[in-house]
VOBA-1610 file (N, C-alpha, C; in pm, whole numbers, padded with zeros to 5 digits, always signed):
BEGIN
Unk+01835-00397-00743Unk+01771-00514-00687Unk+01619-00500-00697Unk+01540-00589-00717Unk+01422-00613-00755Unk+01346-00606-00599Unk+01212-00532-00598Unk+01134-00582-00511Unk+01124-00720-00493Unk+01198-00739-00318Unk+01077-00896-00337Unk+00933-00872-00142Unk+00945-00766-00170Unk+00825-00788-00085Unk+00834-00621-00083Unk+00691-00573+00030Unk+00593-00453+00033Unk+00564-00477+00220Unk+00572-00350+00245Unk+00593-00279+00322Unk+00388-00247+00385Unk+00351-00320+00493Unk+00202-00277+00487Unk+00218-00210+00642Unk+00188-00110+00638Unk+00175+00026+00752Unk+00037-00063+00837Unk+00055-00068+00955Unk-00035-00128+01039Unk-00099+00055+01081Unk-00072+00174+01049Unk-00105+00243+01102Unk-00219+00287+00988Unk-00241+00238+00902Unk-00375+00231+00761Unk-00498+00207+00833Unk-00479+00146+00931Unk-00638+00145+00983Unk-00668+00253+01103Unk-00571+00299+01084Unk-00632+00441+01198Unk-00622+00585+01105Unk-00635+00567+00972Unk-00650+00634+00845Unk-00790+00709+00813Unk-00863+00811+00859Unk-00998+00761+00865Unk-01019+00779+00669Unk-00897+00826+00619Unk-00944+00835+00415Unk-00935+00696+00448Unk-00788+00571+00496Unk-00831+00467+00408Unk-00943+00347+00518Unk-01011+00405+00590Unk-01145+00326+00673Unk-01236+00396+00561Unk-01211+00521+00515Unk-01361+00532+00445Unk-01377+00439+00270Unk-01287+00396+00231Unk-01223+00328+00142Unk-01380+00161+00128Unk-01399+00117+00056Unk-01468-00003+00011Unk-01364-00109+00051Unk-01412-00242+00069Unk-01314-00348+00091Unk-01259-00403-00032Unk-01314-00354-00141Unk-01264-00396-00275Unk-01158-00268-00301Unk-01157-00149-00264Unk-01105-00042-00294Unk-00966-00078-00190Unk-00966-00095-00080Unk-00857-00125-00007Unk-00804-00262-00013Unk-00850-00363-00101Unk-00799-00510-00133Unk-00672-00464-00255Unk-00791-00369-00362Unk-00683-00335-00465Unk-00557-00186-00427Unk-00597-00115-00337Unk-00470-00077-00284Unk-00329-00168-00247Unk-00367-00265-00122Unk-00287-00374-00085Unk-00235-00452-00199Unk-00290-00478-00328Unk-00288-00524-00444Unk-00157-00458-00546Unk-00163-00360-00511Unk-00119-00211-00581Unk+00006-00215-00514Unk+00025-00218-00382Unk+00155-00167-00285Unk+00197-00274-00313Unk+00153-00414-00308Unk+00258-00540-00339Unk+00275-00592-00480Unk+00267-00528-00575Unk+00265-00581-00749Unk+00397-00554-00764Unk+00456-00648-00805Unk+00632-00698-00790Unk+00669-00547-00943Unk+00572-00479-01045Unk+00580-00392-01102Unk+00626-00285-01009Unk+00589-00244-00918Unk+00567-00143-00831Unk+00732-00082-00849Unk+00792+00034-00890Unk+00883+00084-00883Unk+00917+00161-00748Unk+01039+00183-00718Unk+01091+00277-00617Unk+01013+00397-00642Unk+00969+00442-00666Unk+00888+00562-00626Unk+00733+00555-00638Unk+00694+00365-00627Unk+00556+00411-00626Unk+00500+00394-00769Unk+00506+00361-00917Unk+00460+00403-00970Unk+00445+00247-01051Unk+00365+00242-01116Unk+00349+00106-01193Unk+00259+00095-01331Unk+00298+00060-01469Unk+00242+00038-01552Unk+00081+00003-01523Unk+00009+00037-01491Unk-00124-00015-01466Unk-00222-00091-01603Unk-00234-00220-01626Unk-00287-00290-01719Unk-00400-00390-01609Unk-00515-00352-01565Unk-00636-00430-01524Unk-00595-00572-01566Unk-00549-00661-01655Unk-00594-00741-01695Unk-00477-00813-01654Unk-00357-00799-01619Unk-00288-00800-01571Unk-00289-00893-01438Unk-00384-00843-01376Unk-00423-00874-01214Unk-00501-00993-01171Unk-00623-01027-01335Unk-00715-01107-01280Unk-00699-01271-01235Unk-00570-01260-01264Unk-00518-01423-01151Unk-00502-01423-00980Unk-00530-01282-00968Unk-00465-01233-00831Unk-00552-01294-00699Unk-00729-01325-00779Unk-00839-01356-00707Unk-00955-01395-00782Unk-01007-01526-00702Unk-01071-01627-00829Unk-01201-01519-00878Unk-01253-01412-00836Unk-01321-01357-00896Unk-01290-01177-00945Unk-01190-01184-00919Unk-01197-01057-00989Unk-01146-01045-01138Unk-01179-00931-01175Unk-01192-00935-01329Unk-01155-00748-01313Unk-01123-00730-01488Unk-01121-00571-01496Unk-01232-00457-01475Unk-01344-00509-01495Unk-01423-00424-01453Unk-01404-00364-01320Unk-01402-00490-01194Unk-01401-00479-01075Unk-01304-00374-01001Unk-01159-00441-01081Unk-01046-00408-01029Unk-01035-00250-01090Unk-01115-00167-01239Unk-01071-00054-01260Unk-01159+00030-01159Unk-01283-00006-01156Unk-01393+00035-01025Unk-01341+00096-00905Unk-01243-00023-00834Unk-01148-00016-00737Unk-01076+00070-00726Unk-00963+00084-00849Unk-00870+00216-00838Unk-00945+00349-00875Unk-01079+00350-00921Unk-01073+00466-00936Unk-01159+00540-00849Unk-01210+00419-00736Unk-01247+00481-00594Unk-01098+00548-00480Unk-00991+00466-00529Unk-00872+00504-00491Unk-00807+00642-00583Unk-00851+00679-00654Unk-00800+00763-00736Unk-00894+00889-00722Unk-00999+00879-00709Unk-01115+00940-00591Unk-01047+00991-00484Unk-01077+00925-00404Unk-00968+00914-00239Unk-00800+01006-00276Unk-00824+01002-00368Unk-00605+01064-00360Unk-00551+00984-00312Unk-00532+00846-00340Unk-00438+00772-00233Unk-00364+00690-00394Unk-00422+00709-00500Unk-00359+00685-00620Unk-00344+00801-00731Unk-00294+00836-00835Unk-00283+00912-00956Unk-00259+00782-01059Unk-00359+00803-01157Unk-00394+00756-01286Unk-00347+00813-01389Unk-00272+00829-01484Unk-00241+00896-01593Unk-00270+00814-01709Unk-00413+00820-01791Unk-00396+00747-01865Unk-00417+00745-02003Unk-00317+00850-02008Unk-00251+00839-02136Unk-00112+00747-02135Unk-00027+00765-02067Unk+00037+00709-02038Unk+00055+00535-01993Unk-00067+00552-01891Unk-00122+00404-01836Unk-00059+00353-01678Unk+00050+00463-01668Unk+00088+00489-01506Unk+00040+00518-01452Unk+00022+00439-01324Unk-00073+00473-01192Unk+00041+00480-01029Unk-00014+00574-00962Unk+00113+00610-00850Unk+00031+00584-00772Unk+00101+00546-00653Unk+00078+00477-00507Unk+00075+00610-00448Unk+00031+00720-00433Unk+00074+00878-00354Unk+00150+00861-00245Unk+00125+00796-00155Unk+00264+00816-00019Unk+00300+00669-00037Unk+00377+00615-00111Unk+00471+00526-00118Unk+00594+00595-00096Unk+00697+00630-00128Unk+00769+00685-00106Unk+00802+00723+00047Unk+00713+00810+00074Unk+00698+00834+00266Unk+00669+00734+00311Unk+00616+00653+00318Unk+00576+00527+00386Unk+00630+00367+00365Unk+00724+00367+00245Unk+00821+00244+00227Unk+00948+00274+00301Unk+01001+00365+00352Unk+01098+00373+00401Unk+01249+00344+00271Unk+01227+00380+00172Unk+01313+00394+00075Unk+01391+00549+00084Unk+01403+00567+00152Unk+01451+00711+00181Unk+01534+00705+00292Unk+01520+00590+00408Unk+01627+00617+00494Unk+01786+00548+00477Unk+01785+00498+00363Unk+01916+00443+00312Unk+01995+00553+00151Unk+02078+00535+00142Unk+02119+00661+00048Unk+02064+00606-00088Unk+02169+00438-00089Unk+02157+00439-00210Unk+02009+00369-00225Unk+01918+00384-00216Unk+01763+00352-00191Unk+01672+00541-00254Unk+01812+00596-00194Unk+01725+00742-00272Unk+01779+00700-00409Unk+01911+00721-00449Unk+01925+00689-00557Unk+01864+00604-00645Unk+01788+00489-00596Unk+01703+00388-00649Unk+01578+00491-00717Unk+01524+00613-00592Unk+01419+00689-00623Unk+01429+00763-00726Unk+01566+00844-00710Unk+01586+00923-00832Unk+01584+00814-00974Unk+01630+00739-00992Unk+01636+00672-01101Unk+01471+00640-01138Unk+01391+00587-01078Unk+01266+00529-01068Unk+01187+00651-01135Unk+01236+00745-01064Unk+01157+00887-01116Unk+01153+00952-01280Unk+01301+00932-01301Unk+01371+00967-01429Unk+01274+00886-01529Unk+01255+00758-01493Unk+01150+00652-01589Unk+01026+00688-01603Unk+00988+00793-01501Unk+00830+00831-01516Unk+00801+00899-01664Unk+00678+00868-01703Unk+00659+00938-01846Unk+00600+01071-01794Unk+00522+01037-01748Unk+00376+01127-01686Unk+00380+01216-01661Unk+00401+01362-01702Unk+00381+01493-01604Unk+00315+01542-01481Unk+00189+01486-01497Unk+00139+01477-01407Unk+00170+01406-01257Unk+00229+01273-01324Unk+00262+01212-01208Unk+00385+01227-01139Unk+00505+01290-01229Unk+00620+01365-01189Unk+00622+01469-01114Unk+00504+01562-01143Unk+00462+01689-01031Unk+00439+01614-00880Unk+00345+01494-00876Unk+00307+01483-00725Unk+00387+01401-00693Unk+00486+01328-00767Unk+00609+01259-00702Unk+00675+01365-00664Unk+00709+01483-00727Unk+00810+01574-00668Unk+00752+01647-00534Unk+00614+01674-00537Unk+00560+01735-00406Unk+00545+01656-00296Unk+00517+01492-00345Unk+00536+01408-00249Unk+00672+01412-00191Unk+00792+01427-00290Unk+00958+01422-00148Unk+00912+01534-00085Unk+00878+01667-00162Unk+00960+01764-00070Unk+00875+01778+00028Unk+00759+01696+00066Unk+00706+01742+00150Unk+00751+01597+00313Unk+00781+01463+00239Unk+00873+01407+00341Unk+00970+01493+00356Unk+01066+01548+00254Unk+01205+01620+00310Unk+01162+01738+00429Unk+01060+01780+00448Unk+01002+01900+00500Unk+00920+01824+00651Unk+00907+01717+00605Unk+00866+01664+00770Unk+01004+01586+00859Unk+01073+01533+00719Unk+01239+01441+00820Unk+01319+01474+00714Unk+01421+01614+00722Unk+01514+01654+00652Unk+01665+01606+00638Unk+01665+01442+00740Unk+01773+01425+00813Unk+01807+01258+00720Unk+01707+01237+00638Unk+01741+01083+00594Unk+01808+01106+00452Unk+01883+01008+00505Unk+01996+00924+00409Unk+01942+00952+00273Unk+01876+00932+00231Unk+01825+00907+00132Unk+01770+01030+00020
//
């Protein structure tokens, strides 16, 4: 089943990484967590150009600016050779983990990753939810 909506943590503003964040840097996060691309684990083809209908003035310059103040921050991974960009605690924070077959969604999502890079911090990203709630479904 397809995303049809995103998950926004009201607890982001008591974040002091994402308060220290630009309002363009945390527009294109929010941007990022809801892009109907966005796979079960977080991870999404990233194409700038892609986006610029999203807001009557943004454009690619703006929007690569953005992620890579987020990619700065650690709150994204860029691989771009590839052109995949990861949400870092999506996974912990969508709640795709407390249903089984929702892990299974993850494992599959994962299998699609090209990225080495981004397969390492998806994998350090579970085990380190499995290591804070060892008890979910998922």
């Amino acid at each position: 089943m397809a995303r049809d909506h995103a998950r926004f943590r009201l607890d982001a503003w008591d974040d002091p990484d994402f308060n220290d964040l630009t309002v363009a840097e945390q527009h294109a996060y929010w941007m990022l967590l809801s892009s109907r691309g966005l796979s079960r684990c977080g991870v999404l083809t990233f194409i700038p150009g892609r986006f610029q209908g999203f807001s009557k003035d943004l454009n690619e310059a703006k929007l690569t600016k953005a992620v890579n103040g987020l990619v700065r921050a650690r709150l994204c991974v860029y691989d771009k050779r590839t052109l995949e960009l990861l949400v870092r605690s999506y996974v912990r924070h969508d709640g795709v983990l407390d249903r089984t077959n929702m892990g299974k969604a993850v494992g599959t999502a994962y299998e699609a990753v090209v990225s080495p890079a981004i397969r390492e911090v998806i994998g350090a990203e579970l085990a380190r939810h499995y290591e804070d709630q060892p008890r979910l479904l998922g």
